[in-house]
N, C-alpha and C positions, 0 to 999 in steps of 0.2 A: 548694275549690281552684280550679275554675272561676270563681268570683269574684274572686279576687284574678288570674288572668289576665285576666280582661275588663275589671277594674278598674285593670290596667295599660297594657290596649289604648285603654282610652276617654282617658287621661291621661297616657300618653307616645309613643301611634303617631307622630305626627304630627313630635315634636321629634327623635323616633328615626334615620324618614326625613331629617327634613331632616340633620341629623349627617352623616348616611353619604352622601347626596347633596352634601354639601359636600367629604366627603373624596375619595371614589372618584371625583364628576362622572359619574355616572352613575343616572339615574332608577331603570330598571328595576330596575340591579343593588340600589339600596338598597332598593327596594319587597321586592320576591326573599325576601333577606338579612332585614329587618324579621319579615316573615311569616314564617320558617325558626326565627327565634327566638323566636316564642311556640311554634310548633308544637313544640321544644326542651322551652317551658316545661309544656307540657302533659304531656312525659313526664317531664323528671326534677323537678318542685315537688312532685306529690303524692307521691315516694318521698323526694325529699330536704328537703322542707320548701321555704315561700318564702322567700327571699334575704333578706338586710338590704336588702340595698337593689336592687329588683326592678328598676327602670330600668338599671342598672349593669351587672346579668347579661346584659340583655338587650342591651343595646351590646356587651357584650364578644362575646356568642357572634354578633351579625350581624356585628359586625366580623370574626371570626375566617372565616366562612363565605364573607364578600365576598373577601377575599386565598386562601383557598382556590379559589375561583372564577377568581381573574384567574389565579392559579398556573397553573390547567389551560390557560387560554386560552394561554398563555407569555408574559407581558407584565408580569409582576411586576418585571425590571430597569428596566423603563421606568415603568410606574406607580407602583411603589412602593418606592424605592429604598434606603430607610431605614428602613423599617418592619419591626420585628418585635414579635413577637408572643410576648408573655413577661409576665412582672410586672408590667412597666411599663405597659402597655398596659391590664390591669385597672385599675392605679390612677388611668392617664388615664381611663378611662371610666365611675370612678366621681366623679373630680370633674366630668368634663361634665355627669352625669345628675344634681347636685347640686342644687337651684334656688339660684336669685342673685337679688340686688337690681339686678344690669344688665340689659342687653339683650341677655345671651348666647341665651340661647333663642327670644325674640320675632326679633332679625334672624336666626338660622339659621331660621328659618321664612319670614322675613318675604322672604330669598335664596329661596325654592323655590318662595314666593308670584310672587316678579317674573320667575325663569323661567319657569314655565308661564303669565304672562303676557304672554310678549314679542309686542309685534304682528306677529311674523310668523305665531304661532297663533290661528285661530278663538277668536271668547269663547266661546261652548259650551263647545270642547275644552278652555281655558284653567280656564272657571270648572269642569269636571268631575274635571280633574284635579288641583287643590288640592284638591277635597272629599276626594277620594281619598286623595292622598298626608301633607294637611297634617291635616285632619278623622279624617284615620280611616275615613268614613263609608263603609259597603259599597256596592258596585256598585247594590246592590237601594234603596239607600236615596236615594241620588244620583239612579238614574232615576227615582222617586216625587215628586222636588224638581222634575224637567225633565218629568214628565209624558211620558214615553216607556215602552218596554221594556224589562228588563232586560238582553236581547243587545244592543238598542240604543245601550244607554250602555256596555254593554263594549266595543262595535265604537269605539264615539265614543274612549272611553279609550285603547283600544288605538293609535289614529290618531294620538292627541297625543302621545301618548309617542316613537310613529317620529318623528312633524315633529321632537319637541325633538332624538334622534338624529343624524337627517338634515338640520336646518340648522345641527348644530354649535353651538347656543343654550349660552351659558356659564353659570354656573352663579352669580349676581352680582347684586348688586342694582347697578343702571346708575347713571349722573352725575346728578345733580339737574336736569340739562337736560332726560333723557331720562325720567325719571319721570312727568311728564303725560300723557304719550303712553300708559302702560301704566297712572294712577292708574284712570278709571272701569273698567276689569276688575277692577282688585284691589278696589275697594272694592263691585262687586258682589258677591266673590269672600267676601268677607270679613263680608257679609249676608248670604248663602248659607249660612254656616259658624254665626253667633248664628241664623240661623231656624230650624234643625236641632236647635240646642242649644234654642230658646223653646221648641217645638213638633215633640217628635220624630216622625218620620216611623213611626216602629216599636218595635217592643221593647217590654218590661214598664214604662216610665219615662215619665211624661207631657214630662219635661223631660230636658236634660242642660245643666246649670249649666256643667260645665266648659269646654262649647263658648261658654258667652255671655262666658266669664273671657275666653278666648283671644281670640277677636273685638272687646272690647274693650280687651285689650291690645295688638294687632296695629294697631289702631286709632287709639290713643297713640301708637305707635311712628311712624304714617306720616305724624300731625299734626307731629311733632315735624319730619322729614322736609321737609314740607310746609307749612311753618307759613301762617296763614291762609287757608287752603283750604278755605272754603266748603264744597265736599261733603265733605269728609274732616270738618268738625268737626259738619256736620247728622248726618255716620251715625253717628256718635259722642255725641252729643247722643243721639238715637234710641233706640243698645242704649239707653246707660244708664239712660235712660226704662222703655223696657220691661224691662230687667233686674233693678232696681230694685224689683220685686214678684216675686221669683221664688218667694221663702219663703214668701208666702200664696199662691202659686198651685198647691202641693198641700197633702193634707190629710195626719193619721198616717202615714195609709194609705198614700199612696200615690195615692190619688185627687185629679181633678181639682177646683179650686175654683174657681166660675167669679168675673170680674169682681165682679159686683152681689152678691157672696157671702164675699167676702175680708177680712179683718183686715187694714184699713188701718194699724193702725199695727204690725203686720209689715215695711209698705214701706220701705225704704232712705232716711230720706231726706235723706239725705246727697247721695246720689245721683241724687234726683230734684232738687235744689237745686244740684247738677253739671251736671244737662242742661238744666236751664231758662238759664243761665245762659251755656252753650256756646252756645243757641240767639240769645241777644242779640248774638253777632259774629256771626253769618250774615247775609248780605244786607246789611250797611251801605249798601253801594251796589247797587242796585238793576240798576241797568244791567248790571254785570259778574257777575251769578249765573245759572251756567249752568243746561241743563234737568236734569243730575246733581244739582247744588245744589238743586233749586226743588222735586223729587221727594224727596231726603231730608227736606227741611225741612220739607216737607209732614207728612208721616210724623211727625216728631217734635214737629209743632204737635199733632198727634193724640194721639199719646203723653203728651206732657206735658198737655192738656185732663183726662185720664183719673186722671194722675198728681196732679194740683194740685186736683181735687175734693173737697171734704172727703169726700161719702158718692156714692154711687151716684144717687142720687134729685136731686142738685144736678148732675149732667155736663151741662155742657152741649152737647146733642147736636145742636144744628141748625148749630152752630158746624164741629162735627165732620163734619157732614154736607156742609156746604157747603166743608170743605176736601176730604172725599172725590172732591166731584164737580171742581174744581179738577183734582186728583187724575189722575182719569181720562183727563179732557180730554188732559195731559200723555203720560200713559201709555198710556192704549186698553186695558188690561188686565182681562181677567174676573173676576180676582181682588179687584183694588181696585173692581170694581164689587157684588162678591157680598158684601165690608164694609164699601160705601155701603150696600146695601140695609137691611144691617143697622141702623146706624146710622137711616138715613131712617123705619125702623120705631120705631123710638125716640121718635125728633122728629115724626112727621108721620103715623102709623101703617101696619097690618098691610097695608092696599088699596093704599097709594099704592107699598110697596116690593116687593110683589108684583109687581107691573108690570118692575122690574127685574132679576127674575130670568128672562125670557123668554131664550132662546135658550144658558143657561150650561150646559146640560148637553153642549150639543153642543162649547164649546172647554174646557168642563175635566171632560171623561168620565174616570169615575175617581175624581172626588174626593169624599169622603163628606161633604162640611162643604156642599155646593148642597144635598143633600138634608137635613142636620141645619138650614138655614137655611129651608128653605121650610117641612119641619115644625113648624118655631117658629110662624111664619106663617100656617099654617094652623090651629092649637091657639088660635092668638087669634083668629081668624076663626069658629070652632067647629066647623072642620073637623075631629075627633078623627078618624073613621076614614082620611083622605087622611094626616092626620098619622104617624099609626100605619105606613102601607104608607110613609112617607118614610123613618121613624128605622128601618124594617127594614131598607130597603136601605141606608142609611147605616151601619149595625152589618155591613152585609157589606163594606163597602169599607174599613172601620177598620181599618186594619195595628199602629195601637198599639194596647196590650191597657187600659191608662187611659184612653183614650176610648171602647172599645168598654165599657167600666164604665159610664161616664158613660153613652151613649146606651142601657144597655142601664137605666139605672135612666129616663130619662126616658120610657120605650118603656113600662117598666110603671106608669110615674105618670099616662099616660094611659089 
């Protein structure tokens, strides 16, 4: 029974919130209201059985909860003036929760993406509180993404939430005009959301597929939007690349499969034949691509290098290496430096990318993947025992339970 509620929270929080956030115009109240109805479902599914159709229940009973709400406040003549709550109302909520072949679901999401990024919000607060509201993703998991505290990121949340309040932020996706202004957060926004899904931060699941669906459909929606837009078709180009292997990148199990270990012809490749292809209208003109543009593109040169390889032993990695450092330059980031080194280990070996990983511990403390990279490193060096005290502390900082598999098997292969 817990399965089928978490299995409803991974696959319809997000469209839930947005629903209810569309109708009431109010954040918190649909955030509230959302969470009231699983807590709902936790008590009557296991006495009364799961629903036919478990999205449907759960709109009806947040909806019913949210006009309970506004009722107390006394404000239901004026908010909701027509609204009752009867028959009708289940059967509106069970065709909402229905899936379609339109865009009913991606723009109610895609509205709740453009409010929480309107520029008069922080991108922090902006990109925190989509994860939140549109993701699903918990408070715990969000801050593992920004590399903060847990209270940290709930203070952050909490703060965007007042702004959107308190400047009266409507609840709308803006004019085509006004779209630019607010695309690089969303489309941060929205790589945020597929990186979650590539690579989860937590939980028993080395993956969540459904976050790479969403993000690439969100995706679509904003090209369409947006048409020849450069960054909008590079990050798109991108998932699809990396999404594109997701089925070989676990095992029966449940375990992770790494790259140079995968059943290539698992790979989509439909869809890597989608992204290499998105990648040939990027940049036409060279002049007019921005550094948004030039940082995806990057990304998805790399992506498709990996993707278009016959075997692992054929990548070309100095190629990859040299777009990494590219890369960098752009960005300044420790992250895309600690998957140059990697990379550079590849191409050029274990001493020269060593050198690279000098001073990472200190801007991304925390993360288990410096330590899973330098034990690599060092195992080819013939350092086992440095290795060994690497993958240990790296198994301590693993919050998902399929990586801490993974390094707990490579921790005894050495």
């Amino acid at each position: 029974m817990n399965d089928a509620i978490e299995s409803a929270a991974r696959e319809h929080w997000g469209h839930l919130v947005a629903l209810l956030a569309g109708q009431f115009r109010r954040l918190d109240l649909a955030e509230e209201c959302v969470q009231e109805a699983f807590t709902a479902a936790a008590r009557h599914w296991p006495r009364d059985g799961v629903p036919t159709n478990p999205p449907a229940w759960l709109l009806t009973t947040a909806r019913r909860r949210a006009i309970d709400v506004i009722r107390r406040e006394g404000a239901t003549a004026r908010r909701l003036p027509d609204l009752v709550v009867d028959a009708e109302l289940a059967k509106r909520a069970a065709a909402d929760a229905e899936p379609s072949d339109g865009a009913a679901i991606p723009d109610e999401r895609l509205r709740l993406m453009f409010t929480c990024c309107h520029p008069a919000m922080p991108a922090a607060g902006s990109a925190a509180l989509v994860l939140r509201l549109v993701a699903g993703l918990t408070v715990g998991e969000i801050a593992r993404l920004f590399l903060v505290s847990e209270p940290t990121m709930a203070a952050r949340i909490t703060r965007a939430k007042r702004k959107i309040a308190a400047a009266g932020i409507p609840f709308a996706v803006p004019a085509l005009d006004d779209l630019p202004a607010r695309r690089d957060t969303v489309l941060a926004v929205i790589y945020l959301v597929f990186t979650e899904g590539y690579s989860a931060t937590a939980g028993p699941a080395a993956i969540r597929p459904e976050l790479g669906d969403e993000a690439i459909r969100l995706a679509r929606l904003l090209d369409r939007l947006l048409p020849g837009d450069d960054a909008t078709v590079a990050l798109l180009a991108l998932m699809l690349l990396q999404h594109s292997r997701r089925e070989a990148r676990v095992g029966a199990a449940g375990e992770i499969v790494l790259l140079a270990d995968q059943d290539r012809s698992r790979w989509h490749a439909a869809e890597i034949a989608e992204g290499v292809a998105l990648l040939d209208r990027v940049g036409r003109d060279r002049a007019t691509v921005t550094p948004t543009a030039r940082r995806y593109e990057l990304q998805a040169r790399i992506a498709a290098a990996h993707a278009t390889a016959p075997d692992a032993a054929t990548t070309d990695w100095t190629a990859i290496a040299g777009r990494y450092e590219e890369l960098e330059q752009i960005t300044a980031s420790p992250v895309v430096r600690l998957n140059r080194a990697v990379a550079v280990a590849e191409a050029d070996g274990p001493l020269v990318a060593f050198e690279l990983l000098d001073g990472l511990d200190a801007v991304l403390p925390g993360r288990h993947d410096v330590h899973v990279v330098r034990a690599e490193l060092l195992a080819r060096l013939g350092c086992r025992d440095e290795a060994a005290g690497e993958l240990d502390r790296a198994i301590e900082l693993a919050a998902n339970e399929a990586t801490r598999h993974l390094l707990e098997a490579r921790r005894a292969g050495l």
